[in-house]
C-alpha positions in Angstrom: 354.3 192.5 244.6 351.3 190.9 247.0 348.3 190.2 245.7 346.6 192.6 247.8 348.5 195.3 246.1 348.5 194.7 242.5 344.7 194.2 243.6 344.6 198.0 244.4 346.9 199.1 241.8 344.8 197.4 239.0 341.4 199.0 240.6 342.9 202.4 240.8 344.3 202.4 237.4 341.2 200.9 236.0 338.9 203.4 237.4 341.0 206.2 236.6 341.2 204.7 232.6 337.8 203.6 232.7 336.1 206.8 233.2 338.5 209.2 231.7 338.5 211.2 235.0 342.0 212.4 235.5 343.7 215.2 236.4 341.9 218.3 235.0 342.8 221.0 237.6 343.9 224.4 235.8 346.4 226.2 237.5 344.5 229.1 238.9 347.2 231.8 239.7 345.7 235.1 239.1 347.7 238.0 237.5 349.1 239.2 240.7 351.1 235.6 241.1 352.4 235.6 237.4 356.3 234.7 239.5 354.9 231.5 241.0 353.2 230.5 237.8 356.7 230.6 236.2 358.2 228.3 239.1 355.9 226.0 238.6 356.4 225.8 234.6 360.3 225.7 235.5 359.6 223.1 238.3 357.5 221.1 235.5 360.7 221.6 232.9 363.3 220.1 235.4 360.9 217.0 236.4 360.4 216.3 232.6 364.4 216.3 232.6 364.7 214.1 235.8 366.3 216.5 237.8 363.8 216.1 240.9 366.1 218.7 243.2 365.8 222.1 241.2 362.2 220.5 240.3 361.4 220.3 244.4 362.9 223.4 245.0 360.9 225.3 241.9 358.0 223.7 243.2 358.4 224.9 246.8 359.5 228.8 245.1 355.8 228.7 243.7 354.3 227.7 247.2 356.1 230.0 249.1 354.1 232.8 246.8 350.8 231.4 246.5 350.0 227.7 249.1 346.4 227.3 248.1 347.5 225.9 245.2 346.6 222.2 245.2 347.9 221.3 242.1 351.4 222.6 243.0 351.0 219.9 246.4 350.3 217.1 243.9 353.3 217.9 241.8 355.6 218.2 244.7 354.4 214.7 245.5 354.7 213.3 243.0 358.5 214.3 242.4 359.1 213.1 246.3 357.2 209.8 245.2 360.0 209.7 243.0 362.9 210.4 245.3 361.3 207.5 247.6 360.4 210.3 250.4 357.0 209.3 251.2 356.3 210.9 254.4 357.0 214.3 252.5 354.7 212.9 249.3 352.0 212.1 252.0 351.9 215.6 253.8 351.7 217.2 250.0 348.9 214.9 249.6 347.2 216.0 252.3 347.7 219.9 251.3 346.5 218.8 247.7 343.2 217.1 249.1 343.0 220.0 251.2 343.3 223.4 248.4 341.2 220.6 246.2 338.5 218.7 247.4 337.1 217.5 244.4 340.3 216.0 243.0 340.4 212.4 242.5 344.6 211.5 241.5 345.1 212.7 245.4 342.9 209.6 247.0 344.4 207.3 244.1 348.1 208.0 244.7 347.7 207.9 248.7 345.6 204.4 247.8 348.8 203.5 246.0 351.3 204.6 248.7 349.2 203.0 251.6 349.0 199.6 249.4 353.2 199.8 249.5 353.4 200.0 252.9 350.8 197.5 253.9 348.6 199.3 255.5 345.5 198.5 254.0 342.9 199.9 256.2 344.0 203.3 254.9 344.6 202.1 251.4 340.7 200.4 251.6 339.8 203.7 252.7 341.7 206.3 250.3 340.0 203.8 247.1 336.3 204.2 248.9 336.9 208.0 248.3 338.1 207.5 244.9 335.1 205.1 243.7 332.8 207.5 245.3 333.8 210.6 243.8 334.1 208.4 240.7 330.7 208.0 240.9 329.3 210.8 241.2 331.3 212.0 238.1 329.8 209.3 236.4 327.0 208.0 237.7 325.8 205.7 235.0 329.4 203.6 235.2 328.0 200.4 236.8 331.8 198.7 237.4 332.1 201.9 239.6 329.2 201.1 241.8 330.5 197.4 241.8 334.0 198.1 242.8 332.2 200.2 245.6 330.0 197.6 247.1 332.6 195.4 247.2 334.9 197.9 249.4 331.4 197.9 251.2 331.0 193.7 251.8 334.8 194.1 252.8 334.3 196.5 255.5 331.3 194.6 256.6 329.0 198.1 256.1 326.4 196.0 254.5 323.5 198.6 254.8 326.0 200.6 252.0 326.8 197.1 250.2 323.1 196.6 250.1 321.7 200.2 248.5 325.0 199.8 246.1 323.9 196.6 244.6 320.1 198.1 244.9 321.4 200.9 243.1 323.3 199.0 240.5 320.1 197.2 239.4 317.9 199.6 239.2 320.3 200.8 236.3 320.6 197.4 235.1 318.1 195.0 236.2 319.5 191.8 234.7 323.3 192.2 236.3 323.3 188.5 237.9 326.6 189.5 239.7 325.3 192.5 241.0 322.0 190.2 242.1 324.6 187.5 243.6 325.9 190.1 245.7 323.4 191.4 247.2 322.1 188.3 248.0 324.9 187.5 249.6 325.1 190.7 251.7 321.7 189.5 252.9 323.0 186.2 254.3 326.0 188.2 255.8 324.0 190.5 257.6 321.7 187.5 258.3 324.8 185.6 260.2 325.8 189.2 261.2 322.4 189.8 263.3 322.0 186.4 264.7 325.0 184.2 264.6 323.6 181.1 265.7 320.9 181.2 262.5 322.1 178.0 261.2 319.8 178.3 257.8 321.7 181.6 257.2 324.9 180.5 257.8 324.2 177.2 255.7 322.6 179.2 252.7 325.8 181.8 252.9 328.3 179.1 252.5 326.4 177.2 250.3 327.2 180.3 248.4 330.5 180.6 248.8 331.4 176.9 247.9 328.6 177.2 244.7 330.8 180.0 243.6 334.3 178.5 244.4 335.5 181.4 246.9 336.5 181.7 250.5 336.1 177.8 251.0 337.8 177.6 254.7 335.0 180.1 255.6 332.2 178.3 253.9 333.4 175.3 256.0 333.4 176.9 258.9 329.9 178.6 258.3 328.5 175.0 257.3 330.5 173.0 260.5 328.6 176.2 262.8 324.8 175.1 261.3 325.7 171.5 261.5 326.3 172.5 265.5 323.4 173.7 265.5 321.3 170.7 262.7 323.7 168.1 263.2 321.2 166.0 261.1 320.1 168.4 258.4 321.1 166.9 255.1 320.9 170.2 252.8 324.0 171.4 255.4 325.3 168.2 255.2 325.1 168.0 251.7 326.3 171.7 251.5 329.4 170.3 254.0 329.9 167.5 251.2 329.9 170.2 248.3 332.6 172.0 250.0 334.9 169.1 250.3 334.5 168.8 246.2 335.1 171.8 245.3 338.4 171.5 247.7 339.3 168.7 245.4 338.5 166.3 248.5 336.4 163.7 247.1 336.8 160.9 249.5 335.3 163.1 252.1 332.8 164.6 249.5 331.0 161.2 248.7 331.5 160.6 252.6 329.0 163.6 253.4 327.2 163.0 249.9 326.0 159.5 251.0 325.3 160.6 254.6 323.0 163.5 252.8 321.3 161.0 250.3 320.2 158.4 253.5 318.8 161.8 255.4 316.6 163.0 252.6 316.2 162.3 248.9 316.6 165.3 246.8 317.3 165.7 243.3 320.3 168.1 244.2 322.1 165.9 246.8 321.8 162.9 244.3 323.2 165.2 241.8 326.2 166.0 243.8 327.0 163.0 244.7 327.0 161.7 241.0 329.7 164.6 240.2 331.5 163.3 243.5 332.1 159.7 241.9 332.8 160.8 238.7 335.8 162.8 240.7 336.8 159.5 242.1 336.5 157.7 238.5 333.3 155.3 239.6 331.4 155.8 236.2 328.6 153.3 237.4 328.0 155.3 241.0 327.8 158.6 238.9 325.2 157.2 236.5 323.2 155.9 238.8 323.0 159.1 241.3 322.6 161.0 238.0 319.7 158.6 236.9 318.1 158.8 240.5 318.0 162.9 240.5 316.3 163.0 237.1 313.8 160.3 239.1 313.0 163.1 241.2 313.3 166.2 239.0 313.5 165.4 235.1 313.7 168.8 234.3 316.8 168.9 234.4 319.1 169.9 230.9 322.4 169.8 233.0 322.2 166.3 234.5 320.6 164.8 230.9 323.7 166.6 229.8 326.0 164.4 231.9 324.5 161.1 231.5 324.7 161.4 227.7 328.7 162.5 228.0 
């Protein structure tokens, strides 16, 4: 299974669990289409006893008698999921989404289906509809509206990334992931609207590396403001903190030193102090440690070190 897949499987699952929605839909056959309402409790009977043929072909008596029903599409998917006939499970999809709109298990199975085959641009899509809907079932589920700007960051729609994380703290105004987010979609849209801002795209990898993610594109975003400031030490030393958290400490202290001659600043003395300890110079740490608290004492974290 790839990554990208028990990715969506997890999400789906969890949102489905996680708010309780599943589902619900009553079948709706009036008095007048009593027959199909007995193929589809015969259809149900054989798919409980594994016999997905008579199952499909109860399944399709009920459609032939009443095809609005969307219930009866799901169903039949779900028993061609089963026989591994996916082009027929997607067109009963369709016909499910179709009779019923405001069903969610349609968008989650097609999420699923699209995951399998790899095409994730469809899957990305099917899963916006499901944390949407999921949403608006239950608006005060905050996970929901993070899963959903996330999809949003992915796509690159910031505008929708940035009223989802507005959204999320209005309900919550302490969330410091939903905060790092949306600052983040602020330097993306920053780099987005003006690639050549080289104090976004320092400030957005700066970011990335602080938070240990996407590290060949913080490098990249860092290299591009260096391009620009080959002579700025904050981007050097943000360069420097990327090579650390790579686990690349020769080349760390490299850009750490070239940083501390540049400017002196509590932060790049800081960094450089974890660099040597990396590279087991005790002394080198200390002293870069000692020589940020010079210029900042208030602060618990490096104290914290130098004692240790």
């Amino acid at each position: 299974m790839t990554s990208k897949l028990a990715r969506f499987l997890g999400a789906v699952i969890f949102i489905l669990a996680f708010t309780g929605i599943n589902n619900k839909e009553v079948f709706s056959l009036d008095k007048g289409a009593s027959r199909a309402l007995s193929h589809y409790i015969m259809a149900v009977m054989y798919e409980g006893m594994d016999d997905l043929d008579k199952a499909i072909a109860e399944y399709q008596k009920a459609l032939r008698l009443d095809y609005s029903e969307g219930i009866v599409h799901l169903r039949l998917a779900g028993a061609y999921i089963k026989k591994d006939s996916f082009d027929k499970a997607l067109e009963e999809l369709r016909l499910a989404i179709k009779f019923s709109p405001d069903s969610l298990e349609p968008h989650a199975i097609l999420t699923l289906i699209y995951s399998t085959q790899k095409k994730f641009d469809l899957a990305t899509q099917e899963y916006e509809i499901v944390l949407k809907k999921a949403s608006e079932l239950d608006p005060q589920n905050i996970q929901i509206y993070k899963s959903l700007g996330e999809i949003y960051f992915q796509q690159k729609k910031f505008d929708l990334a940035e009223k989802t994380y507005k959204l999320i703290l209005e309900k919550s105004a302490d969330d410091a992931e939903a905060h790092f987010f949306l600052g983040t979609t602020y330097e993306e849209e920053a780099v987005k609207n003006k690639p050549e801002y080289a104090n976004a795209l320092n400030s957005l990898g700066y970011i990335y590396a602080e938070a240990g993610i996407n590290l060949d594109l913080a490098q990249g975003l860092i290299e591009r403001a260096l391009k620009i400031e080959p002579d700025n030490a904050a981007y050097i030393d943000s360069l420097g903190w990327v090579y650390f958290k790579k686990g690349i400490f020769d080349k760390a202290v490299e850009e750490l030193e070239r940083a501390s001659l540049l400017l002196a600043d509590p932060v790049i003395y800081d960094h450089l102090g974890d660099a040597y300890l990396k590279k087991r110079n005790v002394e080198k740490a200390k002293q870069n440690w000692r020589k940020s608290l010079e210029l900042d004492a208030n602060q618990d974290k490096v104290k914290e070190k130098l004692k240790k």
